[in-house]
PDB file of N, CA, C and O in Angstrom:
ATOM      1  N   UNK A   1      83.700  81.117  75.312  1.00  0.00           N
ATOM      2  CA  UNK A   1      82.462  81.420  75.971  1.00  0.00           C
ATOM      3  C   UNK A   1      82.323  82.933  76.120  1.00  0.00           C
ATOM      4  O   UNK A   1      83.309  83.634  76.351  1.00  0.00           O
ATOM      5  N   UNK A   2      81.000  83.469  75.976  1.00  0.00           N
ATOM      6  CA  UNK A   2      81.121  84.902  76.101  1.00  0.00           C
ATOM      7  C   UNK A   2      81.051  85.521  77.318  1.00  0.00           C
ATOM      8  O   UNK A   2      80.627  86.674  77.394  1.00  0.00           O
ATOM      9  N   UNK A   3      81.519  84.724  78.574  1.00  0.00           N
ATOM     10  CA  UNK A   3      81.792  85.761  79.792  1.00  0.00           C
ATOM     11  C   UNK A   3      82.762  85.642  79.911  1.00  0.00           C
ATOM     12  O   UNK A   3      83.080  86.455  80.778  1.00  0.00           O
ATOM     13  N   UNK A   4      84.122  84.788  79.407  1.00  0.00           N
ATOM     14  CA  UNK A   4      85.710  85.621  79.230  1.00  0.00           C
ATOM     15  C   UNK A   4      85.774  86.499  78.432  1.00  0.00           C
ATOM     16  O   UNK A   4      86.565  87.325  78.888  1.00  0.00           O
ATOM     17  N   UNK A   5      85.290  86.910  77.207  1.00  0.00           N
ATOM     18  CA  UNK A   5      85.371  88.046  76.963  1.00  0.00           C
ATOM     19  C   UNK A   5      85.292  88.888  78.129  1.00  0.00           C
ATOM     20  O   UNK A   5      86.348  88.996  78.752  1.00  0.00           O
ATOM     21  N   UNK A   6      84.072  89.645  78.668  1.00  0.00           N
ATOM     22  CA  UNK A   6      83.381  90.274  79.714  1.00  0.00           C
ATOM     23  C   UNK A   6      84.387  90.989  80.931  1.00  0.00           C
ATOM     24  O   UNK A   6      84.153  92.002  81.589  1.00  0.00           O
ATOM     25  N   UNK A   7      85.864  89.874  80.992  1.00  0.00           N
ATOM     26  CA  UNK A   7      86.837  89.739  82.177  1.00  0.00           C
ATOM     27  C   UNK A   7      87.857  90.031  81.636  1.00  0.00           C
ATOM     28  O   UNK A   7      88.596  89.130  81.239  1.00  0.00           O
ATOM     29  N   UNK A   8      88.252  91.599  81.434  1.00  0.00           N
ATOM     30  CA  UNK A   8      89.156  92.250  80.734  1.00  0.00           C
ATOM     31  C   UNK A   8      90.284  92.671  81.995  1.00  0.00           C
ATOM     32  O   UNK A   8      91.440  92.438  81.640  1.00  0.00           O
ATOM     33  N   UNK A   9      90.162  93.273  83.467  1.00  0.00           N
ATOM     34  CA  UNK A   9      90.435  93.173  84.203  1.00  0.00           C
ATOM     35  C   UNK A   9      91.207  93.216  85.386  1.00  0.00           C
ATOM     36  O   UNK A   9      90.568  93.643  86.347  1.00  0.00           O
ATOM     37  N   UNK A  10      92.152  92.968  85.575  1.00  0.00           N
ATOM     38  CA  UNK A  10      92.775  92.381  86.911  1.00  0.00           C
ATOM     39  C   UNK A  10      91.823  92.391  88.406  1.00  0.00           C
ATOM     40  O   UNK A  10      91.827  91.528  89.283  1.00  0.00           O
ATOM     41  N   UNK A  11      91.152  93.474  88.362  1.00  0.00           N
ATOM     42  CA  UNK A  11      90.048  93.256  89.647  1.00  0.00           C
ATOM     43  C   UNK A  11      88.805  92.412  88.777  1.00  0.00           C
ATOM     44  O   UNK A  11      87.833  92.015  89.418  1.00  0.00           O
ATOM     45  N   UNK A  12      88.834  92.321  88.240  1.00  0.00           N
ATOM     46  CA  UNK A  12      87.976  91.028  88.030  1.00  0.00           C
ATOM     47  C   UNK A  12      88.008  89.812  87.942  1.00  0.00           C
ATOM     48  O   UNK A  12      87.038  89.054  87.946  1.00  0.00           O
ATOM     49  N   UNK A  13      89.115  89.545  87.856  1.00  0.00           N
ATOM     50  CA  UNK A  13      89.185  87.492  87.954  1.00  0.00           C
ATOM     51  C   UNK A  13      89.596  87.152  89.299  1.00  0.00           C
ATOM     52  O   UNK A  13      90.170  88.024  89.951  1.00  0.00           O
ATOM     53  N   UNK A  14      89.392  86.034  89.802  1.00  0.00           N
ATOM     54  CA  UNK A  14      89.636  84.788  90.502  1.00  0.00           C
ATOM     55  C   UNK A  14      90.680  84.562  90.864  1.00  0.00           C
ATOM     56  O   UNK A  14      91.680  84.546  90.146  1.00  0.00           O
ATOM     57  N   UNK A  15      90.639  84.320  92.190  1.00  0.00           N
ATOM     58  CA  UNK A  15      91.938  83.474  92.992  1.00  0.00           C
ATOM     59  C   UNK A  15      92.639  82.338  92.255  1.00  0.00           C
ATOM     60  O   UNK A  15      92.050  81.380  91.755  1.00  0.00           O
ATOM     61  N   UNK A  16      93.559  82.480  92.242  1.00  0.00           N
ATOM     62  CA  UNK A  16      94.787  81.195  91.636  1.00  0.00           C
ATOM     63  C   UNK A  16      94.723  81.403  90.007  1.00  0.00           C
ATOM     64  O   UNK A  16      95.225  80.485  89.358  1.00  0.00           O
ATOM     65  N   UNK A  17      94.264  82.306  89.403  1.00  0.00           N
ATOM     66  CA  UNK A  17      94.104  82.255  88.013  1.00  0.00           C
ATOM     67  C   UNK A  17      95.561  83.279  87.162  1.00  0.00           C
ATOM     68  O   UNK A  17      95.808  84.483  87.098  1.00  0.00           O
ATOM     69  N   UNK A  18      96.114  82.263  86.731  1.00  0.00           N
ATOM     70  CA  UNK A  18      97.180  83.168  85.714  1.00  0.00           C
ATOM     71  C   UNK A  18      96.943  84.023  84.585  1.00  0.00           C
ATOM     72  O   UNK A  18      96.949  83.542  83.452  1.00  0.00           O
ATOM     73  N   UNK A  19      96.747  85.172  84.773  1.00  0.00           N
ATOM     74  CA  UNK A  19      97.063  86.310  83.760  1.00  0.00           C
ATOM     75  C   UNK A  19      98.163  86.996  83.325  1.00  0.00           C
ATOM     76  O   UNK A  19      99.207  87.109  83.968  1.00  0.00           O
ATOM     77  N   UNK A  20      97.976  87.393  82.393  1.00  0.00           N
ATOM     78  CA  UNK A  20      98.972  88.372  81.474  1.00  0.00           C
ATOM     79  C   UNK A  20      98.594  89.588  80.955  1.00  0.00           C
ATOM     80  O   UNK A  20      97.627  89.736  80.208  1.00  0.00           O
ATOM     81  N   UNK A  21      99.484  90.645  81.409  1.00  0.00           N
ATOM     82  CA  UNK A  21      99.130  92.203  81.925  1.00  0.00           C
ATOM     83  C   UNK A  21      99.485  92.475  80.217  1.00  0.00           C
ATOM     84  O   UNK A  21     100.529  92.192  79.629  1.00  0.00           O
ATOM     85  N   UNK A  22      98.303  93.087  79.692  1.00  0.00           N
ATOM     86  CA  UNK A  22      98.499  93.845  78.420  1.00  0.00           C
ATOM     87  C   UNK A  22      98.557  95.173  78.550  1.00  0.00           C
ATOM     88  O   UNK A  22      99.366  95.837  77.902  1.00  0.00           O
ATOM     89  N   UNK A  23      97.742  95.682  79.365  1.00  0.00           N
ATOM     90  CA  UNK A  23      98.443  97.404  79.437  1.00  0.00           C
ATOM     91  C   UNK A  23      97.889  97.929  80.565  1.00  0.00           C
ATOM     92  O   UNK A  23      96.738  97.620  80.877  1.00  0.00           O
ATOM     93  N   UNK A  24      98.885  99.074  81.570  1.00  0.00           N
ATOM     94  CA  UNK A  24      97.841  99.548  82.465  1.00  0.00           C
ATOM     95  C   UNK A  24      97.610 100.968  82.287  1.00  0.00           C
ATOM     96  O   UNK A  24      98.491 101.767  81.966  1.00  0.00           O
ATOM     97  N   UNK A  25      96.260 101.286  82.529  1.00  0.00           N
ATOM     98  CA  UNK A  25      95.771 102.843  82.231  1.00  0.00           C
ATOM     99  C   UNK A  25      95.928 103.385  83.500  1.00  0.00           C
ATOM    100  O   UNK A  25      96.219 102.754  84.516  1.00  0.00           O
ATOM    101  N   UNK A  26      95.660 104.970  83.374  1.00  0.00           N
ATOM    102  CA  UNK A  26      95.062 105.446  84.627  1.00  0.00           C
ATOM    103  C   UNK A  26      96.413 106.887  84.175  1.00  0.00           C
ATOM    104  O   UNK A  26      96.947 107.181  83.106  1.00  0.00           O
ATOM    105  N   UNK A  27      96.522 107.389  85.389  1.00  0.00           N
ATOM    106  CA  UNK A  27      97.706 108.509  85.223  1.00  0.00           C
ATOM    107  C   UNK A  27      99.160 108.219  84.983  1.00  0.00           C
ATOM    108  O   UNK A  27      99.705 107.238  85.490  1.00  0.00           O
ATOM    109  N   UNK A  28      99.925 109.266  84.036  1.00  0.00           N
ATOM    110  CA  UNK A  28     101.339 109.052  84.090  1.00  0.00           C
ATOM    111  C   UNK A  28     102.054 108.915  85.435  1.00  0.00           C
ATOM    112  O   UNK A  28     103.280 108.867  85.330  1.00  0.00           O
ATOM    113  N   UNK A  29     101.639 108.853  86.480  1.00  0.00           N
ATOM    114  CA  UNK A  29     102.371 109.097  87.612  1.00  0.00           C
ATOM    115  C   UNK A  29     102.242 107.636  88.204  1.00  0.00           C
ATOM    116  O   UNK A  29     103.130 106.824  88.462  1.00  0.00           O
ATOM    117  N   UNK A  30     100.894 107.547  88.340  1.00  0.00           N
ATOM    118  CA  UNK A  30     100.051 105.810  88.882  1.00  0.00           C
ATOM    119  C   UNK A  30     100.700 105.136  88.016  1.00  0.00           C
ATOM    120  O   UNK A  30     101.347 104.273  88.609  1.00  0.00           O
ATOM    121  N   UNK A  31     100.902 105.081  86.574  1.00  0.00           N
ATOM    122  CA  UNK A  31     101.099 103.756  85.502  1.00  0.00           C
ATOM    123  C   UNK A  31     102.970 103.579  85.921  1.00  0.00           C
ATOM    124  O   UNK A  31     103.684 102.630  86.246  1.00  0.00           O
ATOM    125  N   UNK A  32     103.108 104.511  85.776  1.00  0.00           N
ATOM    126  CA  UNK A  32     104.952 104.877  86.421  1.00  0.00           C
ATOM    127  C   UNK A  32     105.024 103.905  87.822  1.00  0.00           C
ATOM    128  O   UNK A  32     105.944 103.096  87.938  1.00  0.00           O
ATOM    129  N   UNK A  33     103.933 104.056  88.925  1.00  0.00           N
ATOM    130  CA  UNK A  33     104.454 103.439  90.010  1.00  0.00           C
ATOM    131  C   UNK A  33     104.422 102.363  89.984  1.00  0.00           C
ATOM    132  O   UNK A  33     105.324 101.636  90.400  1.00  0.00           O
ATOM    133  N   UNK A  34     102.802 101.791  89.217  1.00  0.00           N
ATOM    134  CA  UNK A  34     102.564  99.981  89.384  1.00  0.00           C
ATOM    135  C   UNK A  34     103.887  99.548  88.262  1.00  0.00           C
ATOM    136  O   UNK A  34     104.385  98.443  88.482  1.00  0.00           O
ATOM    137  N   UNK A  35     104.383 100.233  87.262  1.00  0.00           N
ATOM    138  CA  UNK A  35     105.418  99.863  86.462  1.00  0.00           C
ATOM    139  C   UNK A  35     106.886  99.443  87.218  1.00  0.00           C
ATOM    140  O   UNK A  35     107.484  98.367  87.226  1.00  0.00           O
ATOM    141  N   UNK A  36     107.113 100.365  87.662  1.00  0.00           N
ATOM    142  CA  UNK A  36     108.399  99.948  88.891  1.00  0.00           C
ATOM    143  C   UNK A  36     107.648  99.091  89.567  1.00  0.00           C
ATOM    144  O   UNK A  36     108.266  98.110  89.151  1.00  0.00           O
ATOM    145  N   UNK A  37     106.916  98.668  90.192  1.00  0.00           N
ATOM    146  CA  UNK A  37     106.396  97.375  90.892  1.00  0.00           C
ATOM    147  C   UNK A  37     106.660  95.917  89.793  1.00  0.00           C
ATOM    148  O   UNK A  37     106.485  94.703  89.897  1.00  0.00           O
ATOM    149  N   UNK A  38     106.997  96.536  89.101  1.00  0.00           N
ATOM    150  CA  UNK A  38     106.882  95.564  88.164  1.00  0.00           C
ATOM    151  C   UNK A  38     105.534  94.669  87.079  1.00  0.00           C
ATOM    152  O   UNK A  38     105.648  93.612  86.458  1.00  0.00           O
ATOM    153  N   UNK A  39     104.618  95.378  87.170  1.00  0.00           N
ATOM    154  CA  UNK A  39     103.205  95.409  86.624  1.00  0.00           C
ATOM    155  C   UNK A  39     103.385  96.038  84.959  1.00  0.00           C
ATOM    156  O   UNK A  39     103.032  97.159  84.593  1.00  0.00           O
ATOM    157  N   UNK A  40     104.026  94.982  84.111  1.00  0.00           N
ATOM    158  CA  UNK A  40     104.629  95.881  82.556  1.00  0.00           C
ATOM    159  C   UNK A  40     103.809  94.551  82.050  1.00  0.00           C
ATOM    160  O   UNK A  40     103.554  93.421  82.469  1.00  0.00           O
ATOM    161  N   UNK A  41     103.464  95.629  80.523  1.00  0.00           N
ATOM    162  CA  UNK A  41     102.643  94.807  80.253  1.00  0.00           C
ATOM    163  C   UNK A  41     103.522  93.294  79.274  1.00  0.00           C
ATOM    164  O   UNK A  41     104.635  93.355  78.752  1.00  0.00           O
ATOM    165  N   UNK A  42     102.506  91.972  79.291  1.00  0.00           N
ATOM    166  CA  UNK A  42     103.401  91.059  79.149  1.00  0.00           C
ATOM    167  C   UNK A  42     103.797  90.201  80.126  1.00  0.00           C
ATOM    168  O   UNK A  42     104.168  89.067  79.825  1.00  0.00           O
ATOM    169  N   UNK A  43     103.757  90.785  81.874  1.00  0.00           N
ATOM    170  CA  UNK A  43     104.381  89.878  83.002  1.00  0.00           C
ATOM    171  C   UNK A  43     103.054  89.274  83.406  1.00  0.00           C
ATOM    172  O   UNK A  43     102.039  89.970  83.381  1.00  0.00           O
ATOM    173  N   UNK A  44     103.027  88.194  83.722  1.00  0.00           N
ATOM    174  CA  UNK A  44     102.235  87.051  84.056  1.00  0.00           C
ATOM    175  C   UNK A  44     101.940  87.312  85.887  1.00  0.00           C
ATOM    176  O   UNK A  44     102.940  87.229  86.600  1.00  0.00           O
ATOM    177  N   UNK A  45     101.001  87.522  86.355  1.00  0.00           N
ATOM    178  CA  UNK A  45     100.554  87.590  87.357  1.00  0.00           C
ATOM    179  C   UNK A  45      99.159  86.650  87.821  1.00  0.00           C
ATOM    180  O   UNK A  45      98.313  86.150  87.080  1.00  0.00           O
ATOM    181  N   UNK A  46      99.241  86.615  89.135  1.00  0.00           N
ATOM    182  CA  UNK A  46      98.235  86.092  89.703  1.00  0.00           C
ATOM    183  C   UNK A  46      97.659  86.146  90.765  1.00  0.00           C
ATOM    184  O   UNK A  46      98.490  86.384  91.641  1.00  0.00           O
ATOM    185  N   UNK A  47      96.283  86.013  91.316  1.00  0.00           N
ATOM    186  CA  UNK A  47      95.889  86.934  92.685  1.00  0.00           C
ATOM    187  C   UNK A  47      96.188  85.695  93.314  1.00  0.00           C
ATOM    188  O   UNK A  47      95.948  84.639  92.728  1.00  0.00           O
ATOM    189  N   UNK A  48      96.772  85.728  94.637  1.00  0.00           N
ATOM    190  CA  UNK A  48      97.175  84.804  95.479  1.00  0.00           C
ATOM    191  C   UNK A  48      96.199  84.704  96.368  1.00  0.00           C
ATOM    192  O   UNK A  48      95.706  83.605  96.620  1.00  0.00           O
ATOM    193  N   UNK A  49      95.715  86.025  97.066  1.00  0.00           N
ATOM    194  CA  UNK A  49      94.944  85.972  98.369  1.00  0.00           C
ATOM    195  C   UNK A  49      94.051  87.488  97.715  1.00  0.00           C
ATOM    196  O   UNK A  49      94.335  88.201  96.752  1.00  0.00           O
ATOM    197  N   UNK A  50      92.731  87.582  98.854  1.00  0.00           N
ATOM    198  CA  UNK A  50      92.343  88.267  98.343  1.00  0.00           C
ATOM    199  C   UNK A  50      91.149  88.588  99.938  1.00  0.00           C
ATOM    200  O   UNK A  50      90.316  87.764 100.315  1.00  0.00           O
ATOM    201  N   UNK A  51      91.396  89.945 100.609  1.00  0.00           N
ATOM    202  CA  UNK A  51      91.134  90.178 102.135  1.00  0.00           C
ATOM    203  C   UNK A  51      89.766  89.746 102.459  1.00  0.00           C
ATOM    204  O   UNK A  51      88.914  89.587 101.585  1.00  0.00           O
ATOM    205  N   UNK A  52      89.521  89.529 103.891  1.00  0.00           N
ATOM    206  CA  UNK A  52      87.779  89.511 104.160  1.00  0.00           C
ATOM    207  C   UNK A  52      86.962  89.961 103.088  1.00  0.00           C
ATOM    208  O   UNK A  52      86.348  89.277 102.269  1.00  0.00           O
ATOM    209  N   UNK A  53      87.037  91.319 103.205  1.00  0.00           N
ATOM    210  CA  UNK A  53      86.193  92.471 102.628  1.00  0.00           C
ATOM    211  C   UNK A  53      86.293  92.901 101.198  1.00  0.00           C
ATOM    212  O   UNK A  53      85.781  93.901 100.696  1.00  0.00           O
ATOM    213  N   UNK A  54      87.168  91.822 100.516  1.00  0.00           N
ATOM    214  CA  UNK A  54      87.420  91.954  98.968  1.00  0.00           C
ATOM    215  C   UNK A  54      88.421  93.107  98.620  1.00  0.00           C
ATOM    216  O   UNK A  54      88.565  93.429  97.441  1.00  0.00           O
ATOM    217  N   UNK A  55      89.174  93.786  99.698  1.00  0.00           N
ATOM    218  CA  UNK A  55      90.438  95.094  99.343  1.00  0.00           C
ATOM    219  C   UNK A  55      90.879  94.772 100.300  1.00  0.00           C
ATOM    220  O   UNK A  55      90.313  94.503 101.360  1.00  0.00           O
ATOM    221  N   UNK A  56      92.286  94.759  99.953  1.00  0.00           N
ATOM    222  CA  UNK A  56      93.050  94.399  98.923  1.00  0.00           C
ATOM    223  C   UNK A  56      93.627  93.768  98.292  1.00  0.00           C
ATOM    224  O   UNK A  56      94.258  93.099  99.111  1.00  0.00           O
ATOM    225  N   UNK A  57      93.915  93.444  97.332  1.00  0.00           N
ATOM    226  CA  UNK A  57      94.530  92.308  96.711  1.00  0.00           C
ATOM    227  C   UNK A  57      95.881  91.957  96.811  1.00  0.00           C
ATOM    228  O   UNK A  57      96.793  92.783  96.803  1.00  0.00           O
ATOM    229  N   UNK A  58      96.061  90.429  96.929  1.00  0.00           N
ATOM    230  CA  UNK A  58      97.638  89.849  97.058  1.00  0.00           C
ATOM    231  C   UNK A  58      98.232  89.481  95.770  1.00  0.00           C
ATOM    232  O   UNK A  58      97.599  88.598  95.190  1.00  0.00           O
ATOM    233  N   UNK A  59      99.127  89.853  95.248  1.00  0.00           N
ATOM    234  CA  UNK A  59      98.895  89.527  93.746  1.00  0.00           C
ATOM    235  C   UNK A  59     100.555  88.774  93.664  1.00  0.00           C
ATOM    236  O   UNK A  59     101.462  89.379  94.236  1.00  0.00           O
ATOM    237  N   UNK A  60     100.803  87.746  93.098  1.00  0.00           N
ATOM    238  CA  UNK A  60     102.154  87.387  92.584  1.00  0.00           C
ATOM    239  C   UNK A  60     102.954  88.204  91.263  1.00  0.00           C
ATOM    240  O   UNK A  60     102.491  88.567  90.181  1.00  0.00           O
ATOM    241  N   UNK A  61     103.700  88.271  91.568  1.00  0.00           N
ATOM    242  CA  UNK A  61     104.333  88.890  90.074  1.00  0.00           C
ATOM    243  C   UNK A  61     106.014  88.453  90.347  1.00  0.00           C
ATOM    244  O   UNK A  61     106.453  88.679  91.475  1.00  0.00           O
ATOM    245  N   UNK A  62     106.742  87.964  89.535  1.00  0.00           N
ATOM    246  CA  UNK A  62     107.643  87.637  89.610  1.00  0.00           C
ATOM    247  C   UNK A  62     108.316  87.111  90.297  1.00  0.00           C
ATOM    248  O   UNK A  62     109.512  87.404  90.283  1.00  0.00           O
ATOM    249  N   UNK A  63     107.825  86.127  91.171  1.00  0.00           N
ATOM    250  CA  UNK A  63     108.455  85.427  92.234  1.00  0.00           C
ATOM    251  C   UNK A  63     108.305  86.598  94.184  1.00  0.00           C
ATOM    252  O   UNK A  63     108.731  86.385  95.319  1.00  0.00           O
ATOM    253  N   UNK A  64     107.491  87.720  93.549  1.00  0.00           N
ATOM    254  CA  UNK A  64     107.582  88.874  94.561  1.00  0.00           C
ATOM    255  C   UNK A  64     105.705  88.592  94.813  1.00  0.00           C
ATOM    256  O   UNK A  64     104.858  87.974  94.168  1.00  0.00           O
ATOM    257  N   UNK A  65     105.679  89.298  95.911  1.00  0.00           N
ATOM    258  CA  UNK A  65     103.652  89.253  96.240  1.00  0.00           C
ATOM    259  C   UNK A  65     103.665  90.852  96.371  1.00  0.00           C
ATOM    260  O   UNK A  65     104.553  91.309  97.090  1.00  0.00           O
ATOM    261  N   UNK A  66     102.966  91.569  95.887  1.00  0.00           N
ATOM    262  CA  UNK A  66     102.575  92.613  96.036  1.00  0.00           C
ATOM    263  C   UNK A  66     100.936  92.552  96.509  1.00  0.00           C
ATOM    264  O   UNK A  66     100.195  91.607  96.240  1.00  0.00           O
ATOM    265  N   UNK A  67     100.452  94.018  97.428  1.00  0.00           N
ATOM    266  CA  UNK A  67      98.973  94.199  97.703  1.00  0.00           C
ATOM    267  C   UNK A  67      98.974  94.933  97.016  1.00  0.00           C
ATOM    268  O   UNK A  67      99.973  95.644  96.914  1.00  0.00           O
ATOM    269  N   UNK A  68      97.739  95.156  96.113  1.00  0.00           N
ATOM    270  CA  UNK A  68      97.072  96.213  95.616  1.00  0.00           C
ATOM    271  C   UNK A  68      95.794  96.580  95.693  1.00  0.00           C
ATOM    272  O   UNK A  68      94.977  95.661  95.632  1.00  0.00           O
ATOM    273  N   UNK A  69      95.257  98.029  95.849  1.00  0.00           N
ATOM    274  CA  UNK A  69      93.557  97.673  96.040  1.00  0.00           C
ATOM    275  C   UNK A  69      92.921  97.890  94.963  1.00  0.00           C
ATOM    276  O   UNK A  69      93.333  98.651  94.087  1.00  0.00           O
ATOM    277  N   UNK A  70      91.653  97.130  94.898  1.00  0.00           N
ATOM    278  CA  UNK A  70      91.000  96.638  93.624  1.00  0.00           C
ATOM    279  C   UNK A  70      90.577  97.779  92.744  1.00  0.00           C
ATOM    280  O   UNK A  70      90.008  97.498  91.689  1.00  0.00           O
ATOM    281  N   UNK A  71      90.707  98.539  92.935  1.00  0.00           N
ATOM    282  CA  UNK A  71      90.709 100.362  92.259  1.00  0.00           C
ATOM    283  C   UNK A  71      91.814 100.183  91.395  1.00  0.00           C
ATOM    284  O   UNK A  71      91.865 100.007  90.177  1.00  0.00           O
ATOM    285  N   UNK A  72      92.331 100.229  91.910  1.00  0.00           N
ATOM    286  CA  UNK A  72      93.853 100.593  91.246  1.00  0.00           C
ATOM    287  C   UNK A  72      94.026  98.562  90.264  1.00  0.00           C
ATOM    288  O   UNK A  72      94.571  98.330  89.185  1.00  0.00           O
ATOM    289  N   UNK A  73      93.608  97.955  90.832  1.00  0.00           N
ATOM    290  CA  UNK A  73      93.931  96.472  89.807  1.00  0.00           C
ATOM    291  C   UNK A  73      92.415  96.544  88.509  1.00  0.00           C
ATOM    292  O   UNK A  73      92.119  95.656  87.709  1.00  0.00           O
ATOM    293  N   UNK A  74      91.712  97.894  88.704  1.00  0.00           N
ATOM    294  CA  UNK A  74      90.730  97.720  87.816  1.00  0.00           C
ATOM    295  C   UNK A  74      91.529  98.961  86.284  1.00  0.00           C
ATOM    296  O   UNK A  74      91.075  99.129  85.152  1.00  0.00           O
ATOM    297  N   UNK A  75      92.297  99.340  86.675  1.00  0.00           N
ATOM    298  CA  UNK A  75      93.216  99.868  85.192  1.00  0.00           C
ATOM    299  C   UNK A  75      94.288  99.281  85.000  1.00  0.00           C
ATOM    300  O   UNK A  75      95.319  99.817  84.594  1.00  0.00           O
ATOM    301  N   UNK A  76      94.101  97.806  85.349  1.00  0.00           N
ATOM    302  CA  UNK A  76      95.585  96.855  84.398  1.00  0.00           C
ATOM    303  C   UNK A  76      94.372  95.839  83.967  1.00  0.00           C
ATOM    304  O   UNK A  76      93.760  94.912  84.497  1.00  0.00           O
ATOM    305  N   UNK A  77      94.366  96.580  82.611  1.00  0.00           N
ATOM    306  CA  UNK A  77      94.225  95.289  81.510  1.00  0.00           C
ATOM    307  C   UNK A  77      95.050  93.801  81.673  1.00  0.00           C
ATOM    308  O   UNK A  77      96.252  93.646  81.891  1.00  0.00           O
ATOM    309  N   UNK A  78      94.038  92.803  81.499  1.00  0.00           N
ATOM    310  CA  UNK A  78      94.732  91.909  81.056  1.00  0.00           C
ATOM    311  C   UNK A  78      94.382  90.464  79.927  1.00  0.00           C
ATOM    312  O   UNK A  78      93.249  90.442  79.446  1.00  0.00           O
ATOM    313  N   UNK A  79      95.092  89.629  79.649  1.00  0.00           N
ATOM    314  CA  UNK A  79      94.199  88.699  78.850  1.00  0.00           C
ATOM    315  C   UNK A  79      94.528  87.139  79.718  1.00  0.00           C
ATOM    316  O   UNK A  79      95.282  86.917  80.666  1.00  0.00           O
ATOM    317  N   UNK A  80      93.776  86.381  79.076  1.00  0.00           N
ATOM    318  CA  UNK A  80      93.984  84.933  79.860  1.00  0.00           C
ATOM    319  C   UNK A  80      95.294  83.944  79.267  1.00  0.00           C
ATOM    320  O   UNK A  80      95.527  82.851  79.785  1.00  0.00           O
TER     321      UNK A  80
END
């Protein structure tokens, strides 16, 4: 369907939905930190929870929950 294309992402998809991180942009310093978080591309994540006010995000990654705010989850690519 042509609105998964459209949902390239991580701040763009849906609660409970499993993705897979193909690459994250942004600065050598930022891509370095969400990387030690464990955000490489390839690891399977998913938004768990997601606040009142839509920031910030609860995200699963490896058996660990990390928050991130939706700024920063809008330069990790991902696919379905």
């Amino acid at each position: 369907m042509w609105y998964r294309r459209l949902v390239s992402r991580l701040a763009d998809i849906g609660r409970h939905r499993a993705v897979t991180i193909t690459a994250v942009d942004g600065e050598r310093g930022f891509r370095r930190r969400l990387m030690e978080m464990g955000l490489i591309p390839g690891t399977r994540v998913t938004i768990t929870n997601v606040a009142p006010l839509g920031d910030p995000l609860e995200i699963e990654v490896r058996r660990g929950r990390l928050s991130i705010r939706r700024l920063e989850a809008a330069h990790i690519r991902i696919k379905r």
